[in-house]
C-alpha positions in Angstrom: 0.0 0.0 0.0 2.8 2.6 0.7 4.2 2.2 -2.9 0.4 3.2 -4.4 0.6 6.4 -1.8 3.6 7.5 -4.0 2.3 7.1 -7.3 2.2 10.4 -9.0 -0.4 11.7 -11.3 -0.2 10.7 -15.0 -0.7 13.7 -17.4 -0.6 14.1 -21.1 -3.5 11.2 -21.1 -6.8 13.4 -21.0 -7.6 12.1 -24.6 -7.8 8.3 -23.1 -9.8 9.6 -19.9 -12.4 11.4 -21.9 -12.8 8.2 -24.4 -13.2 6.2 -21.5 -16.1 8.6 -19.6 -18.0 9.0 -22.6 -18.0 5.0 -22.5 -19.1 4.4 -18.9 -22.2 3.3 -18.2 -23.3 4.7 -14.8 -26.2 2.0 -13.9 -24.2 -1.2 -15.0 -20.7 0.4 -13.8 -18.8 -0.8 -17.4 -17.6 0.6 -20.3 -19.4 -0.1 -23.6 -16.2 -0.5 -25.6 -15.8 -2.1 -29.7 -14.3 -4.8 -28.4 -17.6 -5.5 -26.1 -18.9 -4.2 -22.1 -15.9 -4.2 -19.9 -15.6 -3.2 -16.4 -12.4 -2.8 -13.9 -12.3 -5.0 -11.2 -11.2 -5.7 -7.8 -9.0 -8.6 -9.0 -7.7 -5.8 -11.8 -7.0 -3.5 -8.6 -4.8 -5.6 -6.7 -3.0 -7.0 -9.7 -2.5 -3.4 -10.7 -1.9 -1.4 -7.3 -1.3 -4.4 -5.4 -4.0 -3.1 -2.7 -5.9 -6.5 -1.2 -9.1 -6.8 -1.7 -10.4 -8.3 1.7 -10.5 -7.4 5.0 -13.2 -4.1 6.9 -14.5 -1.9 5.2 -12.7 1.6 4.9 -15.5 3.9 4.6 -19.2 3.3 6.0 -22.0 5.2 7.9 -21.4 4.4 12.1 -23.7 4.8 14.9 -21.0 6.7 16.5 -21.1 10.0 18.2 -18.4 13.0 17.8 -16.5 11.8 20.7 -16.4 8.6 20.0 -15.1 9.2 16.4 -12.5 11.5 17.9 -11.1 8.7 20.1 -11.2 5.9 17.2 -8.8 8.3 15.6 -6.3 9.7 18.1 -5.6 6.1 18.8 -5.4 5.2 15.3 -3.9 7.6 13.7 -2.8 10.3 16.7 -5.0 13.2 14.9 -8.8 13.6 15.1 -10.9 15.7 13.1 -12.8 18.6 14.5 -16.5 19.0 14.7 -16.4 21.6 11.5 -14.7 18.7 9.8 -17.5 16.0 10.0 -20.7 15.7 9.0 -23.0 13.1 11.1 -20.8 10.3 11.5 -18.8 10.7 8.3 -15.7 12.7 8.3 -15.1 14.9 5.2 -12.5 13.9 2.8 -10.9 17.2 2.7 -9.5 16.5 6.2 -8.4 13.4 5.2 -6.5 14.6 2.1 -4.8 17.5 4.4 -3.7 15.0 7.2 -2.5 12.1 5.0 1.0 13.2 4.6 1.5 13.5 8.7 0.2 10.1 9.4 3.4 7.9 10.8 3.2 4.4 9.4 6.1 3.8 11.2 5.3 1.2 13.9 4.4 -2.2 13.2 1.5 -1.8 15.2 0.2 0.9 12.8 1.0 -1.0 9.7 -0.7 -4.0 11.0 -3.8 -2.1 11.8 -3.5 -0.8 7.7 -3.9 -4.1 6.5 -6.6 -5.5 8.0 -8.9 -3.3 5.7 -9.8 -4.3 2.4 -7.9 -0.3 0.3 -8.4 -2.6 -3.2 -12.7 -2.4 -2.3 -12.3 1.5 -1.4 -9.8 2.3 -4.7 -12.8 0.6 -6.9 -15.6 1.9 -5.0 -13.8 5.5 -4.9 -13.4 5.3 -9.2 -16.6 3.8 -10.0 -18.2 7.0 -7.7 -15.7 9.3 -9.9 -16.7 8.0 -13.1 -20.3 8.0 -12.7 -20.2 11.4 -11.3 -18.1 12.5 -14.7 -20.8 11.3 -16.5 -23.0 14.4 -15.2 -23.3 17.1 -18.0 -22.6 19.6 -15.3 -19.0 18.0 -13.9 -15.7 19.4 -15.1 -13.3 17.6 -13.4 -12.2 13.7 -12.7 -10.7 12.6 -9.7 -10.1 9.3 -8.0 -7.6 6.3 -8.8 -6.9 7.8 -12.2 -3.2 5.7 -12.4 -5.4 2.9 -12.1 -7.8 3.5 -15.0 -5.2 4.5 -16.9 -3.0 1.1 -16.2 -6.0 -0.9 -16.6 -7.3 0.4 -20.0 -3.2 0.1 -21.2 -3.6 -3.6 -20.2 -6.6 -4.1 -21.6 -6.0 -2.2 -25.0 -2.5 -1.7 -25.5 -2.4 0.1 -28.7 -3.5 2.7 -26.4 -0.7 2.8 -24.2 1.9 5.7 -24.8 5.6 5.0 -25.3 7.5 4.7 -22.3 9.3 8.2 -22.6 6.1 9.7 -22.5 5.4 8.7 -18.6 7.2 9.9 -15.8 9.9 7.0 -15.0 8.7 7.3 -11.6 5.4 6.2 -11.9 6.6 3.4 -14.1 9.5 2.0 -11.6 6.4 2.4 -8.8 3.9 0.3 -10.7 6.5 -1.9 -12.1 7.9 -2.9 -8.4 4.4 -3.0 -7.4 3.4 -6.1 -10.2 6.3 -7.6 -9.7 5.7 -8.1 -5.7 2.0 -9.1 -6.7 2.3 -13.1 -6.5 -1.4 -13.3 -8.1 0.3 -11.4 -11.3 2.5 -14.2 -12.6 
C-alpha cells in the first residue's frame, strides 16, 4: 500500500480519460467499448496497485457519536478531526486529504492495523463513484484512482498505451515494483 501512496499523477493522457467517460455506463458500472462491455475490477486493482481486496470496510456510515469518532482516531492515527470537519458520522475527505502526509506508518503496530482493511474495495468503490459522477453534463473535473484507470485500459487495449518516454519514470518504476511483488500477477 505505501508504494500506491507514492504514485504520481499521470498527465498528457486526457484524450484516453475522456474516451473512456464518454463509455461508462453509470447503472451497469462498465464501459461499452468495440471490443464489447468491460468493467475494472477488484482482482484488476490488486494485480494493478497491489492493494488486497479483503479485510473491513474503509468507509461506511457508524452509529457513532463525535466523541467517539475522535477517540477511534487519536488512537489510530494520533490526529482527530474537529466538529467543522465531520458531518453526522462521516468525516469529510478534505481532512483526510490535508492529514495524509503526517500520518506515521512507522510502527508495526500501525501498519498491522492498515492491513486489515480491504484499500483494493475502497480504490474501486472511490473510481466507480468518480466516473459515474463524470458522467454528469454539469461536472468538469475527474478525480479518483486515475493511475489505475489509466494502467488498466493500457492492459486491456495496449495500442493505447503511450511510449514509455512519455510517462514519468517514476510512476513506471512504482507500478512496475508493485506487479512484480504481486504473487497473483504471474
Amino acid at each position: 500500500m505505501l508504494n500506491v501512496s507514492q504514485i504520481p499523477k499521470i498527465s498528457g493522457q486526457t484524450a484516453l480519460i475522456n474516451a473512456l467517460v464518454e463509455r461508462w455506463n453509470p447503472v451497469t458500472h462498465t464501459f461499452y467499448l468495440p471490443i464489447g462491455e468491460n468493467t475494472i475490477t477488484l482482482e484488476d486493482v490488486a494485480l494493478i496497485l497491489g492493494l488486497q481486496e479483503t479485510g473491513l470496510p474503509v468507509t461506511g456510515p457508524t452509529n457513532s457519536n463525535y466523541g467517539i469518532m475522535v477517540q477511534e482516531y487519536l488512537m489510530n492515527f494520533g490526529v482527530a478531526p474537529t466538529a467543522s470537519e465531520c458531518k453526522g458520522s462521516f468525516i469529510k475527505l478534505t481532512w483526510l486529504r490535508s492529514v495524509k502526509h503526517g500520518i506515521m506508518l512507522t510502527t508495526h503496530e500501525t501498519m498491522e492495523r492498515i492491513r486489515t482493511y480491504s484499500w483494493g474495495s475502497a480504490c474501486l468503490a472511490h473510481l466507480y463513484r468518480s466516473l459515474c459522477r463524470a458522467t454528469q453534463y454539469d461536472c468538469k473535473d475527474l478525480d479518483g484512482p486515475l493511475a489505475l484507470l489509466h494502467v488498466w485500459a493500457w492492459e486491456r487495449m495496449p495500442f493505447l498505451a503511450p511510449i514509455r518516454r512519455h510517462l514519468h519514470w517514476h510512476t513506471l518504476e512504482i507500478l512496475e515494483h508493485s506487479w512484480h511483488r504481486n504473487p497473483k500477477r504471474a
